[in-house]
VEXTORGU-348345 format. One record per residue (C-alpha): residue number from 1; residue in one letter; x, y, z. Coordinates in steps of 0.1 Angstrom, whole numbers. Example, Ala and Ser with C-alpha at 12.3 -4.5 7.8 and 13.67 -1.06 7.14 Angstrom:
2
[1,"A",[123,-45,78]],
[2,"S",[137,-11,71]],
This chain:
203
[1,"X",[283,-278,675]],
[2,"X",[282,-297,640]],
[3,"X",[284,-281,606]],
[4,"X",[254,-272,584]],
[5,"X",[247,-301,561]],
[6,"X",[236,-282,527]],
[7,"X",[239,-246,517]],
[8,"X",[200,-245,528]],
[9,"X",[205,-255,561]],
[10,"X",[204,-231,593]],
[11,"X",[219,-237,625]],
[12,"X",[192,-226,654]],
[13,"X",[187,-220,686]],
[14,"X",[150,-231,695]],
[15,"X",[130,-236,724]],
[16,"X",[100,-261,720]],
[17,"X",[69,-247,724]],
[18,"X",[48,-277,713]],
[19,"X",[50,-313,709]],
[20,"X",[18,-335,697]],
[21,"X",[6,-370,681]],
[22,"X",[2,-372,644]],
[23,"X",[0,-402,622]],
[24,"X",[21,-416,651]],
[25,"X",[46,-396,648]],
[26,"X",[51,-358,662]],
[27,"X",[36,-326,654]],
[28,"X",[65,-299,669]],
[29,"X",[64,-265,669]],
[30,"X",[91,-241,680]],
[31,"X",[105,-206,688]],
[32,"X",[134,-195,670]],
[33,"X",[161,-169,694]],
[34,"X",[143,-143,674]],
[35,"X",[111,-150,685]],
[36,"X",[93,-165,652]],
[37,"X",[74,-195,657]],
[38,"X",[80,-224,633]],
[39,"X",[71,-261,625]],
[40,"X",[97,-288,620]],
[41,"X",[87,-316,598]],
[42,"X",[106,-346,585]],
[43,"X",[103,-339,548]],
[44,"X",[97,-316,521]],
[45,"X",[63,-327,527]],
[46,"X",[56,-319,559]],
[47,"X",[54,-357,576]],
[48,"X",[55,-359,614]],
[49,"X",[89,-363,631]],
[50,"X",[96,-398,643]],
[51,"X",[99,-407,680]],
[52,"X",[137,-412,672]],
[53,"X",[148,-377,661]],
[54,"X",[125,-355,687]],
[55,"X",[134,-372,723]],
[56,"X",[133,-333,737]],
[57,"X",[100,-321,752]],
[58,"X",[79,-286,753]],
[59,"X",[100,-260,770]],
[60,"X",[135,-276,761]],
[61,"X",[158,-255,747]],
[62,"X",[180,-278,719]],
[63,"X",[207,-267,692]],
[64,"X",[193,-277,658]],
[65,"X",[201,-278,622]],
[66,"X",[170,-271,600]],
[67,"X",[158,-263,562]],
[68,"X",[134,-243,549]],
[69,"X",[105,-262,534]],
[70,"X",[69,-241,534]],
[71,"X",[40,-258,516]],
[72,"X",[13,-244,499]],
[73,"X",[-6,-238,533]],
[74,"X",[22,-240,560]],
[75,"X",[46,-213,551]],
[76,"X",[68,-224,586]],
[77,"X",[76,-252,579]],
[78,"X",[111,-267,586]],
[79,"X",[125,-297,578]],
[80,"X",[149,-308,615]],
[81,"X",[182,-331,602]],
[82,"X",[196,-332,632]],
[83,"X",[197,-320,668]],
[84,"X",[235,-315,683]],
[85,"X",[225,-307,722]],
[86,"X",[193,-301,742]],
[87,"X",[201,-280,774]],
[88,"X",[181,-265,798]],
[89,"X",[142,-257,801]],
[90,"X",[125,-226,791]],
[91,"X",[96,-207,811]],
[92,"X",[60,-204,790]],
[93,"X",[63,-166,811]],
[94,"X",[91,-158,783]],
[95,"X",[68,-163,753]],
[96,"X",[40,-137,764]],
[97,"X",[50,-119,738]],
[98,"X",[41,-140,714]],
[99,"X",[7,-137,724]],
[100,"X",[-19,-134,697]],
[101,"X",[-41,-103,700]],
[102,"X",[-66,-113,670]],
[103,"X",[-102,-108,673]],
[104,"X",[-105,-146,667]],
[105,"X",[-83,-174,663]],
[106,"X",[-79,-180,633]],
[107,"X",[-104,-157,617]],
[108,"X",[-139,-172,633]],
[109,"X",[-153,-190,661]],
[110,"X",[-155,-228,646]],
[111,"X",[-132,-253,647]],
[112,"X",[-126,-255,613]],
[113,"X",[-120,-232,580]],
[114,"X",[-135,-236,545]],
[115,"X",[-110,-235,516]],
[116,"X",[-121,-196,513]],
[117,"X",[-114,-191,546]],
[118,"X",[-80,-211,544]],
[119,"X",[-70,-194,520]],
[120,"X",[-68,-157,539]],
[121,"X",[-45,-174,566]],
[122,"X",[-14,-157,567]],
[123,"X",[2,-179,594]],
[124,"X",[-10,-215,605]],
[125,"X",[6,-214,640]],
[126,"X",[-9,-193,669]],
[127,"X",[-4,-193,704]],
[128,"X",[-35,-173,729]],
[129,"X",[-45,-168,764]],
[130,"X",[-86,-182,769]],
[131,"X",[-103,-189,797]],
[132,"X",[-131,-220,814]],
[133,"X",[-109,-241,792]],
[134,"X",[-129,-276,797]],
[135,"X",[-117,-310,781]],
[136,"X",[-145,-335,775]],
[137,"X",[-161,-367,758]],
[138,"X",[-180,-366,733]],
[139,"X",[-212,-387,721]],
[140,"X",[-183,-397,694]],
[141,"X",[-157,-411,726]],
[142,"X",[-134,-382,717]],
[143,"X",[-119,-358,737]],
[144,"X",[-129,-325,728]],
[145,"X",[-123,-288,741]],
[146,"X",[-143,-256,745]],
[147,"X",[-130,-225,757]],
[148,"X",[-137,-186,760]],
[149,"X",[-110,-164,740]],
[150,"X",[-114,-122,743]],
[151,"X",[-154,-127,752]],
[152,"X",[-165,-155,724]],
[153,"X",[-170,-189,727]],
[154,"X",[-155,-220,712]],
[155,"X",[-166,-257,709]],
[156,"X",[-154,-288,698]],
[157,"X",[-117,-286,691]],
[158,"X",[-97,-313,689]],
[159,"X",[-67,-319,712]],
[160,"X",[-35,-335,698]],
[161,"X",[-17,-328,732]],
[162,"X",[-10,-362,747]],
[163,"X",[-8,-347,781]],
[164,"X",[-44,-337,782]],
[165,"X",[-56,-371,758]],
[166,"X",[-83,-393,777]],
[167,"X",[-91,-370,800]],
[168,"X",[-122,-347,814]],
[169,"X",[-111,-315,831]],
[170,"X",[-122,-277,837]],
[171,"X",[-90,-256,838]],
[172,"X",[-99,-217,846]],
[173,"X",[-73,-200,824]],
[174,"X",[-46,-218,799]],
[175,"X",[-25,-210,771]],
[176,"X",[-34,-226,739]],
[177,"X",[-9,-237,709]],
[178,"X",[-33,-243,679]],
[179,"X",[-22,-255,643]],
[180,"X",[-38,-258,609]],
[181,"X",[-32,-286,586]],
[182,"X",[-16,-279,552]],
[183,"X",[-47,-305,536]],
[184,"X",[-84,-304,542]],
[185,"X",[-100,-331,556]],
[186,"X",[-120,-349,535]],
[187,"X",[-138,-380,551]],
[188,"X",[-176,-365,552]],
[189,"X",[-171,-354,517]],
[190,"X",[-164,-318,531]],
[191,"X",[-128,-304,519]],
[192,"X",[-128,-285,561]],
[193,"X",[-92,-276,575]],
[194,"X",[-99,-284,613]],
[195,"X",[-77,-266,639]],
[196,"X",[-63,-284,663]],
[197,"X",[-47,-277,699]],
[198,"X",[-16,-291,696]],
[199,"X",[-4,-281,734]],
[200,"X",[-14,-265,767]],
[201,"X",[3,-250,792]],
[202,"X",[-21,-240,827]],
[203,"X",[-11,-208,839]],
């Protein structure tokens, strides 16, 4: 066990939940003891963890030290400073509970919010249940995903998995980590806030 390095800093217990490519680094999510679900970041700004500090993977149970650091968008964010011990592997069974039960994920069908829409969010981490989960390629070659969640469909999500990258399958029922960016994407001119699936676990 190590001390905490700034009066900020919180010693944790966490299991992780999710583990996905950004900006080549890692998107991670994870479950606090007390069940909350958070993001850990390398910075007050919220950049992707490097390869170096996040050798654990989904379902690993590790000992960290974290600070608080929410944006203007992603209120759970935490910023990890170091990891003291990663020992032994959770079951997905144990988070059930943490289940979302919403009509819709993330407030509508598509897989992206307007700034309106954004703005309503009160939490830009949820985990679901959906069924005929299938991976595809697009006209684009990218790897897309549509899925069934509580009787509506949804098309064209993006996958930041890397277990399920470059590849076309049909998966009857999964459970689906999505995220929302703290910034819109702004490319087409559009200020759009796509939701991503940032892991899957089949079962």
């Amino acid at each position: 066990m190590f001390t905490r390095k700034s009066k900020e800093s919180q010693i944790e217990e966490l299991t992780i939940l999710g583990k996905s490519n950004k900006h080549n680094g890692y998107c991670v999510a994870a479950v606090t003891k007390g069940g909350k679900i958070i993001r850990l970041v390398r910075d007050k700004e919220g950049h992707a963890l490097f390869e170096n500090t996040c050798s654990f993977k989904k379902l690993d149970i590790i000992v960290a030290d974290i600070i608080p650091a929410p944006l203007k968008n992603q209120h759970e964010n935490f910023i990890l400073t170091e990891v003291s011990s990663v020992g032994g592997t959770a079951k997905i069974s144990e988070f059930n509970g943490l289940l979302t039960n919403s009509t819709f994920i993330f407030g509508n069908t598509e897989p992206r919010l307007t700034r309106r829409e954004m703005r309503k969010q009160t939490s830009t981490i949820v985990f679901a249940e959906v069924d005929n989960l299938r991976i595809y390629r697009n006209c684009e070659d990218k790897y897309k995903a549509n899925f069934m969640y509580r009787g509506n469909e949804y098309k064209g999500f993006s996958i930041t998995d890397h277990k399920f990258l470059n590849c076309e399958r049909k998966i009857e029922s999964a459970k689906l980590l999505f995220s929302l960016p703290d910034a819109p994407y702004s490319r087409y001119g559009h200020d759009l806030f796509y939701k991503f699936i940032c892991a899957v676990y089949i079962g």
